[in-house]
Residue frames as a rotation matrix with the C-alpha (Angstrom) as fourth column:
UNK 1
0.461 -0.724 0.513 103.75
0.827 0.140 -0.545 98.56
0.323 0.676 0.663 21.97
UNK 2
0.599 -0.394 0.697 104.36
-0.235 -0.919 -0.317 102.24
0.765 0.026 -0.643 23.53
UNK 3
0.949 -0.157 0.275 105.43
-0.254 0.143 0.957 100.52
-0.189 -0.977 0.096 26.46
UNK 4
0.263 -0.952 0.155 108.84
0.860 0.304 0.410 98.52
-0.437 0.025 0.899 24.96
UNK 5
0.243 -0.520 0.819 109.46
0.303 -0.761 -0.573 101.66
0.921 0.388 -0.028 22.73
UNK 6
0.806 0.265 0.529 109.40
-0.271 -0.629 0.729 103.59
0.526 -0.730 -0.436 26.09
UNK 7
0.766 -0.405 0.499 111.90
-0.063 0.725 0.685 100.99
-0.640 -0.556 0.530 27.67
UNK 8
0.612 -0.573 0.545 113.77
0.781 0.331 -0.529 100.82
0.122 0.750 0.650 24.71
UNK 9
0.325 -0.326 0.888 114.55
0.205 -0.892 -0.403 104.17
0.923 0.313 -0.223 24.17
UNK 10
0.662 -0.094 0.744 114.95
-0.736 -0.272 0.620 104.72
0.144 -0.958 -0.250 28.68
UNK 11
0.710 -0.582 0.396 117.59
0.343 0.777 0.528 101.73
-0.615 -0.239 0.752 28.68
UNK 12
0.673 -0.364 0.644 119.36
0.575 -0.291 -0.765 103.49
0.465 0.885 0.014 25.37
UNK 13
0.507 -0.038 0.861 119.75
-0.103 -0.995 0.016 106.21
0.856 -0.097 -0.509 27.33
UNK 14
0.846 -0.227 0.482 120.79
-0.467 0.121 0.876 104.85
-0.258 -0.966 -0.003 30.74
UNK 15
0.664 -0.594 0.454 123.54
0.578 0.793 0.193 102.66
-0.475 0.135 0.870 28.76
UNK 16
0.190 -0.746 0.638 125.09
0.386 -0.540 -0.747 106.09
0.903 0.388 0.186 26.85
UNK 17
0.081 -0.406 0.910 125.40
-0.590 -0.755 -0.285 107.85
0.803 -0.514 -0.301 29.88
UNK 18
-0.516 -0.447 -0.731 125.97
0.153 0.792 -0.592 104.69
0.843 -0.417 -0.341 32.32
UNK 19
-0.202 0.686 0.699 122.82
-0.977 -0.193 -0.093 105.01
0.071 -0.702 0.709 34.71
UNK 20
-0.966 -0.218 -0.139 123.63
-0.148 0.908 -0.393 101.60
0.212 -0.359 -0.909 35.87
UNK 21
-0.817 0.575 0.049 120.37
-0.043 0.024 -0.999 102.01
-0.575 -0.818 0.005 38.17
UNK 22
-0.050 0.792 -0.609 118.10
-0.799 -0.397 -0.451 103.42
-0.599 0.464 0.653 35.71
UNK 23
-0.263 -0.009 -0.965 119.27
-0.897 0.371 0.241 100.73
0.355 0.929 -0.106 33.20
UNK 24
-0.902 -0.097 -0.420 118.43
-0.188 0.965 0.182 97.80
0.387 0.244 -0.889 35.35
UNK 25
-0.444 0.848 -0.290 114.83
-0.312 -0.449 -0.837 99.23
-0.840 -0.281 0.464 35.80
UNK 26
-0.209 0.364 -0.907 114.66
-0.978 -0.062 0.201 99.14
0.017 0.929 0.369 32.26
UNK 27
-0.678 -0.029 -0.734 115.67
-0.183 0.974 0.130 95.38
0.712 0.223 -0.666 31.99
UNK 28
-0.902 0.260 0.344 113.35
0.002 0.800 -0.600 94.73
-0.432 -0.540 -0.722 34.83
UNK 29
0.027 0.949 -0.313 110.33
-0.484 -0.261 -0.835 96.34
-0.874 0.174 0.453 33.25
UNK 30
-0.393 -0.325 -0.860 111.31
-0.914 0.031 0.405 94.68
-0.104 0.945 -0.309 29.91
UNK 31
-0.985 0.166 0.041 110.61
0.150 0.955 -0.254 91.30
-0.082 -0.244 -0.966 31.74
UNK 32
-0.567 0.823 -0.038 107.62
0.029 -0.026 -0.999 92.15
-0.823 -0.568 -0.009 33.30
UNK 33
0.141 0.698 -0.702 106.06
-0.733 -0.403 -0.548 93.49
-0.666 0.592 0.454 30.02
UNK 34
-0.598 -0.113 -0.794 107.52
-0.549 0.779 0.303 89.60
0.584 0.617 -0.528 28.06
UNK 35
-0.988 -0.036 -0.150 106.64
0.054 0.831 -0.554 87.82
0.145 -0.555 -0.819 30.58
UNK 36
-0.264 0.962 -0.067 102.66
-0.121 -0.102 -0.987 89.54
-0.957 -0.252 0.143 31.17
UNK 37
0.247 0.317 -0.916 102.18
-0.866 0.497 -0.062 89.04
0.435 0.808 0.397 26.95
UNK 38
-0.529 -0.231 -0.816 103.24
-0.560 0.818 0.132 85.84
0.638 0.527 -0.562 27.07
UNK 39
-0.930 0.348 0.121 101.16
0.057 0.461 -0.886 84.86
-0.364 -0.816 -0.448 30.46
UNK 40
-0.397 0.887 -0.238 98.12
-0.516 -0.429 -0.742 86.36
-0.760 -0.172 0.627 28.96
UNK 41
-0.183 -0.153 -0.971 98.65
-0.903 0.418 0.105 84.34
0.390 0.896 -0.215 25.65
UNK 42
-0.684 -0.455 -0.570 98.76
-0.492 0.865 -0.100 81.29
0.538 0.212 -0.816 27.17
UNK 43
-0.662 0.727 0.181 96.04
-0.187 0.074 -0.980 82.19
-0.726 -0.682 0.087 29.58
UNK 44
-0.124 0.772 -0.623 93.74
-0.761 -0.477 -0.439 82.76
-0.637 0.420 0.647 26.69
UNK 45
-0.450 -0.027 -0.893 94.51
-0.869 0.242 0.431 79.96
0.205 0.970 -0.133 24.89
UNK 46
-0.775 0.042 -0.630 94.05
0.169 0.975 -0.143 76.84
0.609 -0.217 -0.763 27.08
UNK 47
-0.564 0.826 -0.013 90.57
-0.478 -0.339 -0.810 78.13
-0.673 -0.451 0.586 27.89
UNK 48
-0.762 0.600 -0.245 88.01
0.278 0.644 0.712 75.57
0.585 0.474 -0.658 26.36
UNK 49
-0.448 0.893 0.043 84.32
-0.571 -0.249 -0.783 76.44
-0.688 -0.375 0.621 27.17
UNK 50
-0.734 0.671 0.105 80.63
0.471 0.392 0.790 74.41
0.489 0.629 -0.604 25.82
UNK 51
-0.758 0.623 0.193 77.18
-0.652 -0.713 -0.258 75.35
-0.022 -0.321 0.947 26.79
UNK 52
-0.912 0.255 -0.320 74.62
0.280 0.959 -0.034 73.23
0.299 -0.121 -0.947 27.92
UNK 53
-0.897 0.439 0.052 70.47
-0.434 -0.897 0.085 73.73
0.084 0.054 0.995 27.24
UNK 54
-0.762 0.241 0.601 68.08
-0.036 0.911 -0.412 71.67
-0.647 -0.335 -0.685 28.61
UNK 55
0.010 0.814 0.581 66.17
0.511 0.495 -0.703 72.56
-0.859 0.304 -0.411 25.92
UNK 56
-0.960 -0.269 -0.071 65.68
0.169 -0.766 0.620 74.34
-0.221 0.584 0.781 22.39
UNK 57
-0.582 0.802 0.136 62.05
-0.147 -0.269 0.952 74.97
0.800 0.534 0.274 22.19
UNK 58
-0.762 0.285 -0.581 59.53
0.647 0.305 -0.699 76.13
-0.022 -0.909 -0.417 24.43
UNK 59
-0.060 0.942 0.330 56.39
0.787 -0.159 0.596 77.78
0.614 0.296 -0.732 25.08
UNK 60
-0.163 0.151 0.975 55.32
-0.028 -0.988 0.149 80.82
0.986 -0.003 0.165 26.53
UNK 61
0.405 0.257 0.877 55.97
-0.816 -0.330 0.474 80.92
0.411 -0.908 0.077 30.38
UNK 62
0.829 -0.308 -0.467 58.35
0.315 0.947 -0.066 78.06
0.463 -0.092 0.882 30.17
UNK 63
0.457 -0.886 0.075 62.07
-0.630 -0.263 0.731 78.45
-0.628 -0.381 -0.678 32.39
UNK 64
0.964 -0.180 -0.198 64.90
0.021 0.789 -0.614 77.25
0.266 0.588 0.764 30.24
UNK 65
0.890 -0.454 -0.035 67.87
0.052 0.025 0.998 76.31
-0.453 -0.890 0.046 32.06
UNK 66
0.792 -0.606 0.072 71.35
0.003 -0.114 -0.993 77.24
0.610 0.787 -0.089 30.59
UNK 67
0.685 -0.719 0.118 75.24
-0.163 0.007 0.987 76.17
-0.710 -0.695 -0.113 32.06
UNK 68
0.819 -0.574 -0.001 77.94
-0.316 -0.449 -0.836 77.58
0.480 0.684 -0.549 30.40
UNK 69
0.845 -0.526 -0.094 80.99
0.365 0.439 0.821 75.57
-0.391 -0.728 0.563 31.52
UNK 70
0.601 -0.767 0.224 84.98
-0.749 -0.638 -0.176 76.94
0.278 -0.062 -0.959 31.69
UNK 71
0.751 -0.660 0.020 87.97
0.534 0.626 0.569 74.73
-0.388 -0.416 0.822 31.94
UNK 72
0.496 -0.867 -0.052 91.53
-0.854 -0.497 0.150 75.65
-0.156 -0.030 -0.987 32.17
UNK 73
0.995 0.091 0.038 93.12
-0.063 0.883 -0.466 73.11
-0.076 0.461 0.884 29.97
UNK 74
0.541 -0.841 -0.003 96.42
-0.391 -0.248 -0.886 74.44
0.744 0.481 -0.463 30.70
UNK 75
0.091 -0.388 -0.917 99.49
0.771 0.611 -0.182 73.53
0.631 -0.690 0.354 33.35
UNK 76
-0.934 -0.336 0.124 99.61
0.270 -0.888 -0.372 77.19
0.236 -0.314 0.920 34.83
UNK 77
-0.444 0.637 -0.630 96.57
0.774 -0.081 -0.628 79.07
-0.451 -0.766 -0.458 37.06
UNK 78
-0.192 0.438 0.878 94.44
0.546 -0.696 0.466 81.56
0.816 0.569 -0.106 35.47
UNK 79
-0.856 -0.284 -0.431 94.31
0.507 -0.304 -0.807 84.64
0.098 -0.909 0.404 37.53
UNK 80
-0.194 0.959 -0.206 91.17
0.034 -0.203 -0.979 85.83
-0.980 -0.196 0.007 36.49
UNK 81
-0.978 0.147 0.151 89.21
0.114 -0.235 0.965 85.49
0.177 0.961 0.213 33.19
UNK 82
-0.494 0.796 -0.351 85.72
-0.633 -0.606 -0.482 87.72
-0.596 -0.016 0.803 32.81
UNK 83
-0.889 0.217 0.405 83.33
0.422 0.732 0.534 85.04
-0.180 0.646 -0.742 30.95
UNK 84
-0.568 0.575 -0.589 80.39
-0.559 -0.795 -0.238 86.64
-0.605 0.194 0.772 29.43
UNK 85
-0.610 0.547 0.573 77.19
0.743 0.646 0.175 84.18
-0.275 0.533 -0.801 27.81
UNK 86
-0.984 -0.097 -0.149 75.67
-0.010 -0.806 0.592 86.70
-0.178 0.584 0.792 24.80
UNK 87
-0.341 0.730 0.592 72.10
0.719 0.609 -0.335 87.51
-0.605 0.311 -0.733 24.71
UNK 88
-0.064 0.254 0.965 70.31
0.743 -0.634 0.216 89.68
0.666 0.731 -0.148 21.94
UNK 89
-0.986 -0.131 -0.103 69.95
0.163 -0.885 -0.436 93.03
-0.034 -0.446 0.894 23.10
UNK 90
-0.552 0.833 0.036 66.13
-0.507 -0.369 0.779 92.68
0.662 0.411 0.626 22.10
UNK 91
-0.138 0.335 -0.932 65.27
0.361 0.893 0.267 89.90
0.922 -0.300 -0.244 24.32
UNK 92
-0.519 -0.219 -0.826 66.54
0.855 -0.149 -0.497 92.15
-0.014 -0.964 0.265 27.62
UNK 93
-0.804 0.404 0.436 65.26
-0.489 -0.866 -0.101 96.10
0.337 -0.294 0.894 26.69
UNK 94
-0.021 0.973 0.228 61.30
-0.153 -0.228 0.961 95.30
0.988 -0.015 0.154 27.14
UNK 95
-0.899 0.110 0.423 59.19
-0.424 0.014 -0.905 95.46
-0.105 -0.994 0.034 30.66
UNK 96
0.441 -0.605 0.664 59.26
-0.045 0.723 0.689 92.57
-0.897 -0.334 0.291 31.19
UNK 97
-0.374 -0.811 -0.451 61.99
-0.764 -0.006 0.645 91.23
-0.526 0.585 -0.617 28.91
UNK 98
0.398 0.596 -0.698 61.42
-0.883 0.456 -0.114 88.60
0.250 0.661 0.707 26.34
UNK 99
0.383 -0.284 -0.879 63.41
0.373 0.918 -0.134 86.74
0.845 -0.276 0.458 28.44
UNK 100
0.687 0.341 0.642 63.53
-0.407 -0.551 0.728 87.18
0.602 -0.762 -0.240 31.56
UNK 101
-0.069 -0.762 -0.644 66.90
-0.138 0.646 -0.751 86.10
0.988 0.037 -0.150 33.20
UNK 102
0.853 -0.137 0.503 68.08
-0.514 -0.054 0.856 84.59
-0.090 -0.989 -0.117 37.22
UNK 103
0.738 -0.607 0.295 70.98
0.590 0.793 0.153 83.51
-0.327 0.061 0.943 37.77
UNK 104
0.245 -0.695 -0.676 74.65
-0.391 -0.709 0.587 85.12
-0.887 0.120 -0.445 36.80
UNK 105
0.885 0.078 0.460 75.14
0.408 0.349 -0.844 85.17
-0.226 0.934 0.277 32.70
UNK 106
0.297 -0.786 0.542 78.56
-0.185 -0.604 -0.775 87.38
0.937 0.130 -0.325 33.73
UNK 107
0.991 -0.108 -0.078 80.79
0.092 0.132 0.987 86.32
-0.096 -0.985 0.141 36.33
UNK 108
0.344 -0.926 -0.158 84.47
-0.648 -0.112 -0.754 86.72
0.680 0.362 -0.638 36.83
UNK 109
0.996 0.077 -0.051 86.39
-0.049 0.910 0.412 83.87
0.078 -0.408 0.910 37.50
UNK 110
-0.046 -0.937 -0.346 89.75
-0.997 0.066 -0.049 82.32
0.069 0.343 -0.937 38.51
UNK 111
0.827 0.440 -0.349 90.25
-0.526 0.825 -0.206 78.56
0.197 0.354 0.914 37.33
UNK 112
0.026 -0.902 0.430 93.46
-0.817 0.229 0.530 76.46
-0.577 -0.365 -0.731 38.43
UNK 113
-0.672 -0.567 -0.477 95.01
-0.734 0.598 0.323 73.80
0.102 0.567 -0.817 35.92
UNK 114
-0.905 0.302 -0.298 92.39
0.043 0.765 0.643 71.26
0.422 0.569 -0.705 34.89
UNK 115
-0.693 0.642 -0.329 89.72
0.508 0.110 -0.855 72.66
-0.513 -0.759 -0.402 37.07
UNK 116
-0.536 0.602 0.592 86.17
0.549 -0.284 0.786 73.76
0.641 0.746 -0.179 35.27
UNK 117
-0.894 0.261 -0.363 84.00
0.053 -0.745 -0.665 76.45
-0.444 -0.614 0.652 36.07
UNK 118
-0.523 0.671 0.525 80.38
0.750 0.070 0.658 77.07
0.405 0.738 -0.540 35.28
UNK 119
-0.853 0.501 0.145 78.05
-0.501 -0.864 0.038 80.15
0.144 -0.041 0.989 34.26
UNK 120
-0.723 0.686 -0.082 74.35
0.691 0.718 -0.085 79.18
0.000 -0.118 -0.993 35.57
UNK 121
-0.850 0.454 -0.268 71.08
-0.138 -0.682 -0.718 80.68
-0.509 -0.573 0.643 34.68
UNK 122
-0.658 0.753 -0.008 67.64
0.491 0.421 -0.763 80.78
-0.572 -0.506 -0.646 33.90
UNK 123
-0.903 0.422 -0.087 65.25
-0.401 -0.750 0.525 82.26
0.157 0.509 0.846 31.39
UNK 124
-0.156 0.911 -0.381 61.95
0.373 -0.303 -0.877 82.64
-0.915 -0.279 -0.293 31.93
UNK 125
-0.847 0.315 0.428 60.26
0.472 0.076 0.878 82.72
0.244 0.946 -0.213 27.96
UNK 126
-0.222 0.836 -0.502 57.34
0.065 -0.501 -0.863 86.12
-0.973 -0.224 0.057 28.09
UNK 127
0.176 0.783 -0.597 57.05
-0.407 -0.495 -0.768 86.45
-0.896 0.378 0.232 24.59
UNK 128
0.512 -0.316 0.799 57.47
0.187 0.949 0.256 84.61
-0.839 0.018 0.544 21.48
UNK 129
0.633 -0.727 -0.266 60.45
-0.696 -0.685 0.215 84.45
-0.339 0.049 -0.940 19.24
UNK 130
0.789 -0.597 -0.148 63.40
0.607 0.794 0.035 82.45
0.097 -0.117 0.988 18.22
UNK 131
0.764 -0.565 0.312 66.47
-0.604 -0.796 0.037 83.77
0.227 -0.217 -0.950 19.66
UNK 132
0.441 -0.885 -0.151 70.39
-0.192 0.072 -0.979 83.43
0.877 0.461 -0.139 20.18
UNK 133
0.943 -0.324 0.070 71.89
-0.010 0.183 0.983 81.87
-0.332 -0.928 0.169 23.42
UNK 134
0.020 -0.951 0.309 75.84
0.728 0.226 0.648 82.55
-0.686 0.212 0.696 23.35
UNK 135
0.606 -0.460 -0.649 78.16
0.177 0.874 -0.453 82.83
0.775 0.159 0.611 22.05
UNK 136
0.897 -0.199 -0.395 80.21
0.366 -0.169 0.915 82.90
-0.249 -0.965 -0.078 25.32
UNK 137
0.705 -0.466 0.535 82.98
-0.022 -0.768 -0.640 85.44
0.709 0.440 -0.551 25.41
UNK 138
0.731 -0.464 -0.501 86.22
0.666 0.645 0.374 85.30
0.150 -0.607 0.780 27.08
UNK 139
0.620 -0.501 0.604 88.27
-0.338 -0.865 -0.371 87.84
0.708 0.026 -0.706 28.47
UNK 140
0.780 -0.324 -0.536 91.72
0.443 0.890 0.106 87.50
0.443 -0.320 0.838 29.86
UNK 141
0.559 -0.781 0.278 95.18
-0.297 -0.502 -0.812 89.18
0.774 0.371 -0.513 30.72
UNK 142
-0.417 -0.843 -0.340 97.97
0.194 0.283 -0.939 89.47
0.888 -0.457 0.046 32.85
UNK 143
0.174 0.021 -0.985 98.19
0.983 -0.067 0.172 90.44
-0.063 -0.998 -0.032 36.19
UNK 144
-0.519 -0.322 -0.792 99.38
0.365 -0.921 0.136 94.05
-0.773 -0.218 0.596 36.02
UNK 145
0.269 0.889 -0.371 96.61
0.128 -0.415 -0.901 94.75
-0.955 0.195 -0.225 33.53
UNK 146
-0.587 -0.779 -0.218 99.30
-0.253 -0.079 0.964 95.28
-0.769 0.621 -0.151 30.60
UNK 147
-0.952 -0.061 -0.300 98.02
-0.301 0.367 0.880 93.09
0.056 0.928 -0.367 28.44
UNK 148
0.066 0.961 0.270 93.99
-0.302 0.277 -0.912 91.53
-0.951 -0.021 0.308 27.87
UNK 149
-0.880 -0.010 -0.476 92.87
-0.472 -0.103 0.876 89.08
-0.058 0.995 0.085 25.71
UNK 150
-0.134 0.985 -0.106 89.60
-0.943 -0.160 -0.292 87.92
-0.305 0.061 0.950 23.81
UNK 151
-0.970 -0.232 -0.065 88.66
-0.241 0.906 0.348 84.60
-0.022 0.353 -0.935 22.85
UNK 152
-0.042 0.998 0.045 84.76
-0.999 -0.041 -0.023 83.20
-0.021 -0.046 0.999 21.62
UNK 153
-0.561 -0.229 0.796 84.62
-0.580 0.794 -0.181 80.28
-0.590 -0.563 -0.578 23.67
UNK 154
-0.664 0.274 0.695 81.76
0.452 0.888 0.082 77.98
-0.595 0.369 -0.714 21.64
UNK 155
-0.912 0.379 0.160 79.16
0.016 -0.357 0.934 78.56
0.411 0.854 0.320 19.07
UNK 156
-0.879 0.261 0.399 75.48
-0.464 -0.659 -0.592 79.48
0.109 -0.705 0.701 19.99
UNK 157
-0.584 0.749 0.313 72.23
0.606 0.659 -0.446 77.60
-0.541 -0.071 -0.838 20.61
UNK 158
-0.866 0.489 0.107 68.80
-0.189 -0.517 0.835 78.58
0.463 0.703 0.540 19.25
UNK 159
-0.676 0.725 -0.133 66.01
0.578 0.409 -0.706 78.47
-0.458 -0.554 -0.696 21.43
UNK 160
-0.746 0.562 0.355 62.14
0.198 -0.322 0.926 78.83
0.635 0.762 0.129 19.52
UNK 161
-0.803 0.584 -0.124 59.51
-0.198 -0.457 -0.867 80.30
-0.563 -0.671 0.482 21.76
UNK 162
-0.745 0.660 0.098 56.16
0.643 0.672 0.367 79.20
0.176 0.336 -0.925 20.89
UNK 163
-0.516 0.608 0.603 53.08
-0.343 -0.792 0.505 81.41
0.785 0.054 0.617 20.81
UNK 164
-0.442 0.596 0.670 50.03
-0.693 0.248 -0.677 80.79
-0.570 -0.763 0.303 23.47
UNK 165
-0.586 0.809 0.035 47.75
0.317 0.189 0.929 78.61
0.745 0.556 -0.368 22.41
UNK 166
-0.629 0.724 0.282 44.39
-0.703 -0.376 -0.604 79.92
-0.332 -0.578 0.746 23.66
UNK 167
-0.708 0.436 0.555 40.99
0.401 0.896 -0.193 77.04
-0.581 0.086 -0.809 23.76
UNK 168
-0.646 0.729 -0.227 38.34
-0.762 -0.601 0.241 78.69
0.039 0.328 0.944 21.28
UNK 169
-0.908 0.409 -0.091 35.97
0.399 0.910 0.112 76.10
0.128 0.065 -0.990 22.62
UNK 170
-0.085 0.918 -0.386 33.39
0.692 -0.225 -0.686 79.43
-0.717 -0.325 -0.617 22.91
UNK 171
-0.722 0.159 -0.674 33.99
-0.633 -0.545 0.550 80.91
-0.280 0.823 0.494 19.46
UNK 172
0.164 0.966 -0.201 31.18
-0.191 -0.169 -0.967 80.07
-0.968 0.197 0.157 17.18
UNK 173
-0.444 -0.761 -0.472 32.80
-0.453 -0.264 0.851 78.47
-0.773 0.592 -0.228 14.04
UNK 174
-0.029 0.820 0.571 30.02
0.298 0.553 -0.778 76.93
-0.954 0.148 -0.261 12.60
UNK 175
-0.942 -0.064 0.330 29.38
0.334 -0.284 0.899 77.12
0.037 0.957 0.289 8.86
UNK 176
-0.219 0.976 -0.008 26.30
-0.373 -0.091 -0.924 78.54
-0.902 -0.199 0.383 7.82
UNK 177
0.408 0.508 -0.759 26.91
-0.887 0.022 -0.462 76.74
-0.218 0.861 0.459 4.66
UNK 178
0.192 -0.070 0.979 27.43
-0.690 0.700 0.185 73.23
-0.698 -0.710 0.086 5.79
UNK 179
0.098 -0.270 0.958 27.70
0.608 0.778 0.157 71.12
-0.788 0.567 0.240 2.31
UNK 180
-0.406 -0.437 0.802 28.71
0.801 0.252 0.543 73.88
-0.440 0.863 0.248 0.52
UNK 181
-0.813 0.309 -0.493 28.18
-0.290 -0.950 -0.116 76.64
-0.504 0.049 0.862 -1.90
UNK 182
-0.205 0.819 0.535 24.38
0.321 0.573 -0.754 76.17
-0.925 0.017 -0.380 -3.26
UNK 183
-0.813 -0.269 0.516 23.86
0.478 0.199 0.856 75.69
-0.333 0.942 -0.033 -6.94
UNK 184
-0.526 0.677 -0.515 21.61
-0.407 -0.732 -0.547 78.20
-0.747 -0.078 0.660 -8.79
UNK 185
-0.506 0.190 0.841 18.71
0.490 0.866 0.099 76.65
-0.710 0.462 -0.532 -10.97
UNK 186
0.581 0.705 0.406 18.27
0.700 -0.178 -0.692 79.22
-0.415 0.686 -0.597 -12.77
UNK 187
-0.120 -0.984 -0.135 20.16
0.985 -0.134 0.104 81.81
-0.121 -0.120 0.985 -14.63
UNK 188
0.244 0.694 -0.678 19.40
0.281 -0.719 -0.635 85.51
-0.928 -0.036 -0.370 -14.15
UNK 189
0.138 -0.133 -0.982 21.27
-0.772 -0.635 -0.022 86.18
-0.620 0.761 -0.190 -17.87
UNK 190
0.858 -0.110 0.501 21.42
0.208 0.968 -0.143 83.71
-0.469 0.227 0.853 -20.53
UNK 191
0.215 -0.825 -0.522 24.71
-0.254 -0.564 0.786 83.39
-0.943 -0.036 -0.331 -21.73
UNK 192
0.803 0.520 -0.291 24.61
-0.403 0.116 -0.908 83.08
-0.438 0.846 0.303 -25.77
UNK 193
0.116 -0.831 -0.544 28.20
-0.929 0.104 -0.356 81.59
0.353 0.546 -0.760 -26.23
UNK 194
-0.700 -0.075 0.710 27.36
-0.602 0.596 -0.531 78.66
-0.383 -0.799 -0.463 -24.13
UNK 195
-0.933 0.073 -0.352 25.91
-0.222 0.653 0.724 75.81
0.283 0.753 -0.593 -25.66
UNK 196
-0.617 0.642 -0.454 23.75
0.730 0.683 -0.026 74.87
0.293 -0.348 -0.890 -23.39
UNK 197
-0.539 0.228 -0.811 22.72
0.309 -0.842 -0.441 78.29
-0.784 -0.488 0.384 -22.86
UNK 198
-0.886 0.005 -0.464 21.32
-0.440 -0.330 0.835 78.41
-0.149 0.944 0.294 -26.67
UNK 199
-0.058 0.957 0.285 17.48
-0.461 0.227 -0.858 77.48
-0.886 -0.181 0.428 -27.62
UNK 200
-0.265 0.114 0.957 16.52
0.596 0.800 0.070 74.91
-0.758 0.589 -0.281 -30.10
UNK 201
-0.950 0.036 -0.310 16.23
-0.273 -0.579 0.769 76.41
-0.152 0.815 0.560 -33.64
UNK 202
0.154 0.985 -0.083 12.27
0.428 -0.142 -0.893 77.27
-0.891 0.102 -0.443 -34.50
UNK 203
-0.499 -0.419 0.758 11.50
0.840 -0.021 0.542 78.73
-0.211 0.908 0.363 -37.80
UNK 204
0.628 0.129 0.768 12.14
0.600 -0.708 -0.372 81.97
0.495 0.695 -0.522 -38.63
UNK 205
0.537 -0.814 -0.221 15.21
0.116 -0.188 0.975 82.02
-0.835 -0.549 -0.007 -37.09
């Protein structure tokens, strides 16, 4: 916005005091600065994007493949839009990561009028987890930098990591009380509120 004020106010000025020159600077920059909003607008809109996971569950040392795809759904070239596929920030700090990535999850691209682009890569599953793939971010603008928009291209998968399983086929899991706890046949107190616990009346009771 400081820019047209700027223009505004430098064209004002060239039209009170008739700077012919200065004033059709103004009008050209005026274009430039309609014409880069409105390019970037239109860039940003006719961007359509999905994501594609050969899976959503896996196990510990599995690769899950991920392709984030880009079309330009407009009639006009895109000169360059920055596409960006979101993962937690927890998944990447550790050594190794909880997901270990190959492959390019950030790439800058340029896309011509019905033509699709795609983000390819690879995880590699070290620890388990259930985590967020996506959502894929879009960044856009003009050409002279002016102007940049954002745009969240599709909604996000869920991929569940599975623990190890380990074989405990040398643990010891035997009961040592095979049918059970064992019934006592006697009682070490007798309990006098308990019928059956009570002796048969004798006399001189």
């Amino acid at each position: 916005m400081s820019w047209y004020v700027g223009a505004v106010l430098i064209l004002l000025f060239a039209l009170v005091f008739n700077l012919g020159l200065l004033a059709y600077a103004m009008y050209a920059l005026l274009g430039v600065l309609i014409v880069s909003r409105l390019m970037a607008r239109e860039w940003i809109d006719k961007l359509d994007s999905n994501r594609e996971c050969n899976r959503s569950e896996a196990a510990i040392g599995d690769t899950v493949a991920v392709i984030a795809n880009i079309k330009n759904n407009g009639r006009w070239p895109i000169a360059w839009v920055l596409a960006e596929d979101l993962l937690p920030r927890s998944a990447l700090t550790f050594n190794p990561p909880n997901l270990q990535l190959a492959g390019e999850r950030i790439k800058l691209l340029s896309v011509w009028p019905g033509q699709q682009k795609s983000l390819r890569y690879q995880m590699k599953c070290n620890r388990r987890g259930y985590y967020q793939i996506g959502p894929l971010v879009l960044e856009s603008g003009d050409l002279f930098g002016l102007h940049r928009r954002y745009k969240v291209g599709n909604d996000p998968n869920y991929l569940l990591v599975y623990p190890k399983v380990i074989p405990i086929e040398g643990y010891d899991i035997a009961s040592r009380r095979p049918i059970g706890e064992v019934r006592m046949t006697y009682r070490l107190y007798e309990d006098p509120t308990r019928i059956s616990g009570v002796r048969k009346y004798e006399p001189g009771d």
